[in-house]
C-alpha positions in Angstrom: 216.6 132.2 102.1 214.2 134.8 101.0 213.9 133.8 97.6 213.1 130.0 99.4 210.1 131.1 101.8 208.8 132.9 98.6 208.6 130.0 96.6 207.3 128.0 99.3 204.4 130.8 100.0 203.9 130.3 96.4 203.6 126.8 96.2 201.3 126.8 99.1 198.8 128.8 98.0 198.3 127.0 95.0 197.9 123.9 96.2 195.2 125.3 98.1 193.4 126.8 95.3 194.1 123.0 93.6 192.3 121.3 96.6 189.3 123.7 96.6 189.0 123.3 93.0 189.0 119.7 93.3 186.3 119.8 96.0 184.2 122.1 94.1 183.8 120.1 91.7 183.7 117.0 93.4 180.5 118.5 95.2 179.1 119.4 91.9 179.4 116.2 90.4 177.8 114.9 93.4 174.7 116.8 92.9 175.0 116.1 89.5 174.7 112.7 90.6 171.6 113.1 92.6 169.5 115.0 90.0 170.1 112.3 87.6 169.2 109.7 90.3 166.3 112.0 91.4 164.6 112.6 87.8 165.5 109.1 87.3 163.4 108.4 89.6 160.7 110.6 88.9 160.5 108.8 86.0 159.9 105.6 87.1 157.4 106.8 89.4 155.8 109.0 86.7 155.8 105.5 84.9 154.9 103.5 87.5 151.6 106.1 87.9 150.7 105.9 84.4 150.7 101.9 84.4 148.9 102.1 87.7 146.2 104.5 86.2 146.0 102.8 82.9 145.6 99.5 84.6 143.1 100.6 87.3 141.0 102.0 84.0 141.2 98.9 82.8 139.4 97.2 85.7 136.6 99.9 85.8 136.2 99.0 82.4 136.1 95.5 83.4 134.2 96.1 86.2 131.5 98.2 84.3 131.0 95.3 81.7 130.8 92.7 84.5 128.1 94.9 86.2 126.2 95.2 82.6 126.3 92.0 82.0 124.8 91.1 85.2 122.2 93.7 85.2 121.5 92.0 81.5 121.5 88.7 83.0 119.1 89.6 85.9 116.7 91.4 84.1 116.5 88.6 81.1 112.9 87.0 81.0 114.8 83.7 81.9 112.4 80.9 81.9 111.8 77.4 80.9 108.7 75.5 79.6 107.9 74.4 83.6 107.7 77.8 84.7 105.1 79.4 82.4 104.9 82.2 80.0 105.3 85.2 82.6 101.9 87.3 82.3 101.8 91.4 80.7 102.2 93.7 83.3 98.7 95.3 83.6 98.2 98.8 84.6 96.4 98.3 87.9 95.0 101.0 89.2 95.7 100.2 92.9 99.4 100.3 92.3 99.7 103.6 92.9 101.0 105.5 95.1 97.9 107.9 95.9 95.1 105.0 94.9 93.2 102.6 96.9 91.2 99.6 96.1 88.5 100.3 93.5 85.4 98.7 95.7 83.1 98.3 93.4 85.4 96.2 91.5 86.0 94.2 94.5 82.2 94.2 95.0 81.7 92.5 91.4 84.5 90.4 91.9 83.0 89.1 95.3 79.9 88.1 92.8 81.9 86.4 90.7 83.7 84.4 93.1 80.9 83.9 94.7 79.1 82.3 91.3 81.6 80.6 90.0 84.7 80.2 91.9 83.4 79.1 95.1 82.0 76.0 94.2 85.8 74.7 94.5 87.8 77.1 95.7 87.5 78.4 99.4 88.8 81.3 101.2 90.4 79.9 104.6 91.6 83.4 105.7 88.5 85.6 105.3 85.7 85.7 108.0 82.0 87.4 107.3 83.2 90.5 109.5 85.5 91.0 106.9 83.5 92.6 104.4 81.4 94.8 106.3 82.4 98.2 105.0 84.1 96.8 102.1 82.0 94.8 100.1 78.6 95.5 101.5 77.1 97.0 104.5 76.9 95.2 107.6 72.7 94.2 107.0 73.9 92.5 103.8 76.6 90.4 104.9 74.7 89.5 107.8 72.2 88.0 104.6 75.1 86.4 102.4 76.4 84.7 105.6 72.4 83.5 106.7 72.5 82.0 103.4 75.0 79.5 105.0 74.3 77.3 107.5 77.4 76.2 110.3 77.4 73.7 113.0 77.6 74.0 116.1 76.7 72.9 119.8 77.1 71.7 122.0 73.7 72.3 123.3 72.5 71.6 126.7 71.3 67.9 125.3 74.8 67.9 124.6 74.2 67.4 120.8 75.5 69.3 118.0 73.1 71.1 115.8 72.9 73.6 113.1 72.2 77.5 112.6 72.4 80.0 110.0 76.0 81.7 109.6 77.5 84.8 111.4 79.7 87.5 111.3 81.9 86.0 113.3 82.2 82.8 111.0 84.6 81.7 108.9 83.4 82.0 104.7 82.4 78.5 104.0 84.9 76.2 102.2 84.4 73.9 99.5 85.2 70.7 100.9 85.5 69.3 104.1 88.8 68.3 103.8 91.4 67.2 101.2 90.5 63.9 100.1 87.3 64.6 99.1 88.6 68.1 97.1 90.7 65.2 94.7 88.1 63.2 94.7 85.8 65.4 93.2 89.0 67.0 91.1 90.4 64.4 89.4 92.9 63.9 92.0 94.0 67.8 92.0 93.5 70.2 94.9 92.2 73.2 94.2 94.2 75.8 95.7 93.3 78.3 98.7 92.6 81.3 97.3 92.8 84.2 100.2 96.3 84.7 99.8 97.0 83.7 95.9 97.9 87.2 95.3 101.2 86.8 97.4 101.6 83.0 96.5 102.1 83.3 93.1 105.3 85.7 91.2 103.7 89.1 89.7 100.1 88.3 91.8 97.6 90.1 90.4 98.7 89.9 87.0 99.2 86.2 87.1 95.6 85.7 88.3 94.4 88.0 85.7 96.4 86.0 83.0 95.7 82.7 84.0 91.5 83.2 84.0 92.0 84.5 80.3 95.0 82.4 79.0 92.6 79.3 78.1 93.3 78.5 74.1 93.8 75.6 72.3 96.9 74.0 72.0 99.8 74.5 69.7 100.2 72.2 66.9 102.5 69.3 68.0 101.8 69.7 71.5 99.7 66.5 73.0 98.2 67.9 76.5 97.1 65.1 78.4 94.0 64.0 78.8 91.9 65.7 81.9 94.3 68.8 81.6 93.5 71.7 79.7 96.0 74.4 77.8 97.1 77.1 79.2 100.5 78.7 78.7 100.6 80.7 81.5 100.1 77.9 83.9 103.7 76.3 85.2 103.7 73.1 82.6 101.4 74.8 80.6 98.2 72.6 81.5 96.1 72.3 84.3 93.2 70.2 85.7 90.8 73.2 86.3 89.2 73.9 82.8 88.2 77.6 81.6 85.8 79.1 84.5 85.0 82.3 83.3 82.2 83.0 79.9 80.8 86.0 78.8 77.5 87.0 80.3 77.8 84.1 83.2 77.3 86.7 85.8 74.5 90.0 86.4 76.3 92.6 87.7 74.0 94.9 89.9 75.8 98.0 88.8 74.5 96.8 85.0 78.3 96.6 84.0 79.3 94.1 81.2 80.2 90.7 82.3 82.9 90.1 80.0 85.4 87.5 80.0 88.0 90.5 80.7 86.2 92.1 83.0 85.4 89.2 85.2 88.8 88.6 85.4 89.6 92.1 86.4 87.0 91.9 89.3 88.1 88.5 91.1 91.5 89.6 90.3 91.4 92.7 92.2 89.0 90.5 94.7 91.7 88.1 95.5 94.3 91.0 95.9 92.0 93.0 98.8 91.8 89.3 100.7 95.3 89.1 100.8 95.9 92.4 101.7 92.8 94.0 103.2 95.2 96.6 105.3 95.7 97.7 101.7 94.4 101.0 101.7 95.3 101.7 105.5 98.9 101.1 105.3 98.9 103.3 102.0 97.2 106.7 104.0 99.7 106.0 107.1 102.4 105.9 105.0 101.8 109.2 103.4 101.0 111.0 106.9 104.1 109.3 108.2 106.0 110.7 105.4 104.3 114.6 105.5 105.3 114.1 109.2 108.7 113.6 108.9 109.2 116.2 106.2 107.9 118.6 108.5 109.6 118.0 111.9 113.0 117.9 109.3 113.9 121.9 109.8 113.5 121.7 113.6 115.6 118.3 114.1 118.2 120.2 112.0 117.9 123.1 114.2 118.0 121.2 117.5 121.0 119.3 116.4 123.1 122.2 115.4 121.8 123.9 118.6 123.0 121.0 120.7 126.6 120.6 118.6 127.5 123.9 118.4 129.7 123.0 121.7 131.6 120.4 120.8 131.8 122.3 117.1 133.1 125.8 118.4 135.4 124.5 121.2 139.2 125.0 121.6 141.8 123.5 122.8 144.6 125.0 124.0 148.0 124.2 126.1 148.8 126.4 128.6 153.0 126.8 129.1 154.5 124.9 131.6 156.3 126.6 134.2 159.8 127.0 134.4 160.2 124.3 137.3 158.5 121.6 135.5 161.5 121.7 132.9 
């Protein structure tokens, strides 16, 4: 009986070990198991990165060349013969940011419109007041507008009747009214000139190369009869023929009436009657700006001042007591 319980102690204890054996390595393969799966994983998501990475550089790429190619596109001279050759970009002094108006050119050029371009062209916008200050001083627009003579009335007859021109009148315009501008135009209407500047795409410049674009035609070209070449004219003709020859003007300043320089004048002429607040919006805009730089620190200040509150505050919850549990 002895020898019996021995051999069954015996047999019991190892098939103990055996089962612990078993389920050590049971649990080993197990997590052998899992750190395949896991670096399998890893994989794929390392893969799935690197196709995600490769692919989003791909539509930067893609992205970059669309946005090139648009920027190319967009800044293209892209034009056809009914638009006109676009004019040179002139180095106007007024574009400055610290320039004004040169006045004396806007004096000469209020000659030459006055001369030359007023006989059909009229300036709808722009009163005698106007140019006091500007173009001349106040006793000699008060002359150039005498020079005109306005209707007016009633009267006490109850007639209409005529004086000399005022400050408070309109500049004179050309014709009456638009039938007889095409009659005495071959049918075209001369344009309004007071705001040309902003009618027209690149403003100044256009005006500047229209006046001194007039040259003959290019062989093979047949311009119709009544029109004259000009290529930076939309069609390349017009009805109004070259305006502007040397010496057609005295300037009082004894400057050179060239062709050029003509040009120059009306041109930067035409641009103050479109925007006579020119030089006024230009000296606000700089004290606006010196303003606001200097009242920068102390907004900073007051706003961190006011903040520092809601930027240093806490928040903390306080323990319950015990008979809330």
């Amino acid at each position: 009986m002895r020898k019996r319980k021995t051999s069954l102690h015996g047999e019991t204890l190892l098939g103990v070990v055996l089962f612990s054996l078993q389920a050590t390595m049971m649990r080993f393969t197990r997590l052998g198991q899992r750190a395949i799966q896991s670096t399998s994983q890893r994989t794929v998501a390392t893969a799935a990165t690197q196709n995600a990475q490769g692919s989003n550089k791909s539509l930067y790429v893609l992205a970059g060349l669309a946005g090139a190619a648009g920027v190319a596109y967009m800044s293209a001279p892209d034009f056809s013969a009914n638009e006109g050759l676009p004019p040179p970009n002139y180095p106007w002094a007024h574009k400055n940011f610290f320039t004004a108006f040169d006045h004396m050119a806007i004096r000469r050029g209020y000659t030459v419109y006055r001369e030359v371009c007023s006989a059909c062209h009229s300036l709808r916008h722009v009163y005698w007041r106007h140019l006091v200050g500007v173009v001349g001083t106040e006793d000699e627009v008060k002359e150039w507008a005498a020079e005109h003579t306005y209707e007016d009335g009633p009267n006490s007859d109850g007639e209409m009747f005529d004086r000399p021109g005022q400050l408070t009148d309109r500049m004179p315009m050309a014709y009456p009214n638009e039938e007889a501008a095409r009659a005495g135009n071959n049918g075209a209407v001369p344009p309004e000139l007071s705001l040309m500047k902003k009618a027209r795409p690149n403003g100044e410049d256009y005006i500047f190369a229209l006046l001194t674009g007039y040259r003959d035609a290019p062989h093979g070209l047949n311009v119709r009869e009544g029109l004259h070449y000009n290529p930076y004219f939309p069609g390349g003709s017009l009805a109004m023929a070259q305006a502007l020859f040397d010496d057609m003007v005295e300037y009082e300043d004894g400057t050179e009436a060239s062709i050029s320089q003509m040009a120059k004048d009306v041109s930067t002429f035409l641009c103050w009657t479109a925007e006579p607040e020119h030089d006024t919006r230009k000296r606000l805009g700089w004290k606006a700006l010196l303003l606001t730089g200097l009242m920068i620190v102390p907004t900073l200040y007051w706003k961190r001042f006011k903040w520092a509150v809601v930027h240093t505050r806490q928040v903390k919850f306080a323990e319950l007591p015990k008979r809330f549990y």
